[in-house]
N, C-alpha and C positions, 0 to 999 in steps of 0.2 A: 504494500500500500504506500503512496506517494504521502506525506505531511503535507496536508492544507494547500493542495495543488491539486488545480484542478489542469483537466488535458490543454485550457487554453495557456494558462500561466505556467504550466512547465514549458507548454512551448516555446512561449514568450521568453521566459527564462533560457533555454538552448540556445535559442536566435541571437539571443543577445549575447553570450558566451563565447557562442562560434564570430561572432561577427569582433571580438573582442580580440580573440585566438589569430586572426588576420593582422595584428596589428603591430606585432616583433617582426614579421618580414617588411612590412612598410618601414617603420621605425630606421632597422637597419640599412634600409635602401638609401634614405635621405641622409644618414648619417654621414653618408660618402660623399656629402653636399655644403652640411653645414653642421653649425655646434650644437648642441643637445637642446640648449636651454631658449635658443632663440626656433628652431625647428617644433619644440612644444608649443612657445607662447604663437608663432607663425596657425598651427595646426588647428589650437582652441579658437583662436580669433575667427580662423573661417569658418568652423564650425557654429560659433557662436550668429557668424550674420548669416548661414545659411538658413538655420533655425529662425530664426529672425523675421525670413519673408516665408514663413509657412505655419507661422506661429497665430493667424485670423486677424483680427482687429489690432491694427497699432494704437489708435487711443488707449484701448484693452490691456496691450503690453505692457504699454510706463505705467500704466495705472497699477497694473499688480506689480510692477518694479516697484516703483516708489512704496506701495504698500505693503509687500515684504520684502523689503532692500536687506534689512540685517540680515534675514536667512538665508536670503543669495548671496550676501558676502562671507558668512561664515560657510557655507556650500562651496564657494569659489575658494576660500580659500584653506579648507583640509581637502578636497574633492581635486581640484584642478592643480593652484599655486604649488602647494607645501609637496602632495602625492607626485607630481609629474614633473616636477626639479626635482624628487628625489630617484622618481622609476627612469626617466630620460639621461642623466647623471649616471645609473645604477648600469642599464643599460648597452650604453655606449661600454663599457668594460668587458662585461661579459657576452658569450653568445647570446643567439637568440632561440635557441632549442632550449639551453639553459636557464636564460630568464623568463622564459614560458612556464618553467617549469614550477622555479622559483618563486613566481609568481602565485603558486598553486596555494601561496602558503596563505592566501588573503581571508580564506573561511576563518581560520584559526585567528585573527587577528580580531576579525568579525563576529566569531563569540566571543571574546575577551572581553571586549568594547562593552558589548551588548551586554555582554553577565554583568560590569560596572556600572553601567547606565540605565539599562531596561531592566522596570520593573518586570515584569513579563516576559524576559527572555532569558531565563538565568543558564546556565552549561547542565546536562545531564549526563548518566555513565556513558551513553549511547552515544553519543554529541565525543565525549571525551576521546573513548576507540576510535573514532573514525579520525577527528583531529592529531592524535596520535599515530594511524598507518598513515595520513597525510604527511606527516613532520617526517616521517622516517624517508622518503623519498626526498626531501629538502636537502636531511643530512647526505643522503649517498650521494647526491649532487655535490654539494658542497664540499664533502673529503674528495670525490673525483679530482678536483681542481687542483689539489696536492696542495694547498694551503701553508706548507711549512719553507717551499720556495720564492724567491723574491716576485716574481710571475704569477704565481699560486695565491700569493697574500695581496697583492693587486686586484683578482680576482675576486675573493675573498669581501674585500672592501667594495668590491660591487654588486656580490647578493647582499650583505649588511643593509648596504642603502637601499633595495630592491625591498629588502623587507620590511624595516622602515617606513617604506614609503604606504606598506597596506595598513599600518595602522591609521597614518591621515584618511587612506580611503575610507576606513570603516566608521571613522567620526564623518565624514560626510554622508555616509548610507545613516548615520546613527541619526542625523541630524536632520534628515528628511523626514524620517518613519515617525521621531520623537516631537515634529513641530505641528501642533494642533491643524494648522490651518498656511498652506504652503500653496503658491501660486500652481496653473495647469503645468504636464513635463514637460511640454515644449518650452514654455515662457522662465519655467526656472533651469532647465536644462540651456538656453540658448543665452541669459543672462549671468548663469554663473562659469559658463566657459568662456564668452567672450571678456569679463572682468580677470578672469582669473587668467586668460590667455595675455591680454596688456600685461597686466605685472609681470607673467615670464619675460615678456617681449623689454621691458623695462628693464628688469634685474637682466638680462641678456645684454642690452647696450653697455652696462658698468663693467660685466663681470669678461663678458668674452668679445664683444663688438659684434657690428653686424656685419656677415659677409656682402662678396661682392655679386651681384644679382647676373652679372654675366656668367657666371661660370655656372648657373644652375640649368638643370638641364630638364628635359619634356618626362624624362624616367621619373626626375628628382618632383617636380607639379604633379603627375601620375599619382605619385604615392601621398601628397601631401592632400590631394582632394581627397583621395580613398579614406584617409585616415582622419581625416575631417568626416566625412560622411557616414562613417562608421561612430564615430564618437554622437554625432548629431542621432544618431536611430537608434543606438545601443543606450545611451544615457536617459533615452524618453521612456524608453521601454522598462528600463531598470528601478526608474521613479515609480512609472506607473506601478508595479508590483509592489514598491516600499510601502506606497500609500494605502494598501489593503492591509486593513484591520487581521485578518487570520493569516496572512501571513509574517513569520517574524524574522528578524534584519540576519540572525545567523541563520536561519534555514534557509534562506533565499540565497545567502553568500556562501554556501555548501556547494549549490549549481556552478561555481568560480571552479570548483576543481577537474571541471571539465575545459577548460583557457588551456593548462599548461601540456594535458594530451594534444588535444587539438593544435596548439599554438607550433608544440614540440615538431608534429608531422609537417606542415606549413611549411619551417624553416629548415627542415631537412630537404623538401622538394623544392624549394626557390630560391633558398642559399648555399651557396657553396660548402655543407656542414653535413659530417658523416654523422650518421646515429652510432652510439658508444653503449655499451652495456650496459653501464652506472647509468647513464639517460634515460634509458629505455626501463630497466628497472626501477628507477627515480618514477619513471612517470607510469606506471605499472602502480606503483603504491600511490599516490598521488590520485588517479583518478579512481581508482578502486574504495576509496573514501569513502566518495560520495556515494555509489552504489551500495557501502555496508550502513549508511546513515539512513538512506531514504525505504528503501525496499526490507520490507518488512517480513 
């Protein structure tokens, strides 16, 4: 039996997952382009005004902007800012089979949050096993990288920040589900990536400059639209679910553990990246998770 999933919102859930799981081969592609942290704020901004002209009524828009501005800024800024300087940063270091994987670790983040914050959502033994064969695929990832070498602890220092980076994620999921009363997904999904995309785009000018706009190429817009368009569909979808009552923020963020299978296969068939044992195993535990959490 599925937890408080019905056939449409597991779908919905999937959709969004897979379409999520596409987004370490984009990532990677532009990265051959530009720096991490202006490539995100670049990605959120267009997603943010594509969202924008599909979002209905523009009186309608600024009107629930202005009317919940705090929670789109606090949304923009654990959701977008803080999680995507640190998974873009994190990123760039490591693979992209690997930080797919890595990535897997975002449920366990998501009940953590959720047991401290939500009344209603506390961790149960159930919850705990699956979080645990989760974790175990993180580590066999992790020791793969040999860690104890100068290369290795480089590495190293780029799942830390990857992981990091899911706990801002999950105060943003936290922070949707827990706010009474929160604008439609489009309107806060297209208002706190474009807010939160500026500031990358900002802190980018100080920290790394901006490149030069000649050298980018039709591959490098290819993947920056894809990755904008996927943020704009996946983020609506992912609201919309928060905001139902019976479902709750870590069962929802259980469905994540299917990113870093999916994400893993991706980057095997479009980047130059052999599948490894430790990977494959990694992401064996990893997705197997969620099927001992949900299926009853």
């Amino acid at each position: 039996m599925l937890k408080n999933f019905s056939l449409k919102d597991m779908s919905g859930a999937i959709i969004a997952c897979i379409l999520w799981s596409t987004a370490f081969v984009g990532i990677k592609i532009g990265l051959n382009y530009v720096t991490p942290i202006f490539f995100a704020g670049a990605r959120f901004i267009l997603a943010g005004i594509l969202l924008f002209f599909i979002s209905g009524n523009i009186n309608n828009y600024f009107k629930q902007v202005k009317l919940h501005f705090f929670t789109i800024l606090k949304v923009a800024l654990y959701q977008t800012f803080i999680y995507y300087f640190l998974f873009y940063t994190g990123i760039s270091i490591v693979s992209g089979a690997s930080a797919a994987i890595i990535m897997g670790s975002a449920p366990l983040s998501s009940a953590i949050t959720a047991h401290i914050i939500m009344e209603d959502d506390k961790i149960v033994f159930r919850k705990i096993i699956s979080i645990l064969i989760g974790m175990t695929g993180i580590v066999i990832i992790a020791l793969s990288r040999n860690p104890w070498t100068l290369e290795g602890l480089n590495e190293l220092g780029g799942i830390l920040l990857l992981l990091i980076s899911t706990f801002s994620g999950a105060m943003g999921n936290v922070t949707v589900a827990k706010e009474e009363k929160t604008p439609p997904p489009k309107i806060l999904v297209s208002a706190q990536l474009f807010l939160g995309g500026v500031a990358l785009l900002v802190l980018s000018y100080f920290v790394e400059g901006f490149p030069s706009l000649a050298n980018l190429t039709t591959k490098f817009y290819f993947a920056l639209l894809w990755l904008s368009l996927i943020s704009a569909l996946a983020f609506t979808i992912w609201y919309h679910l928060l905001k139902k009552r019976n479902i709750k923020v870590s069962d929802l963020n259980l469905w994540k553990f299917l990113i870093p299978a999916f994400g893993a296969i991706f980057s095997w068939i479009f980047l130059p990246e052999e599948p490894t044992l430790t990977t494959v195993i990694g992401g064996i535990c990893v997705a197997s998770s969620i099927i001992f959490y949900y299926y009853e």
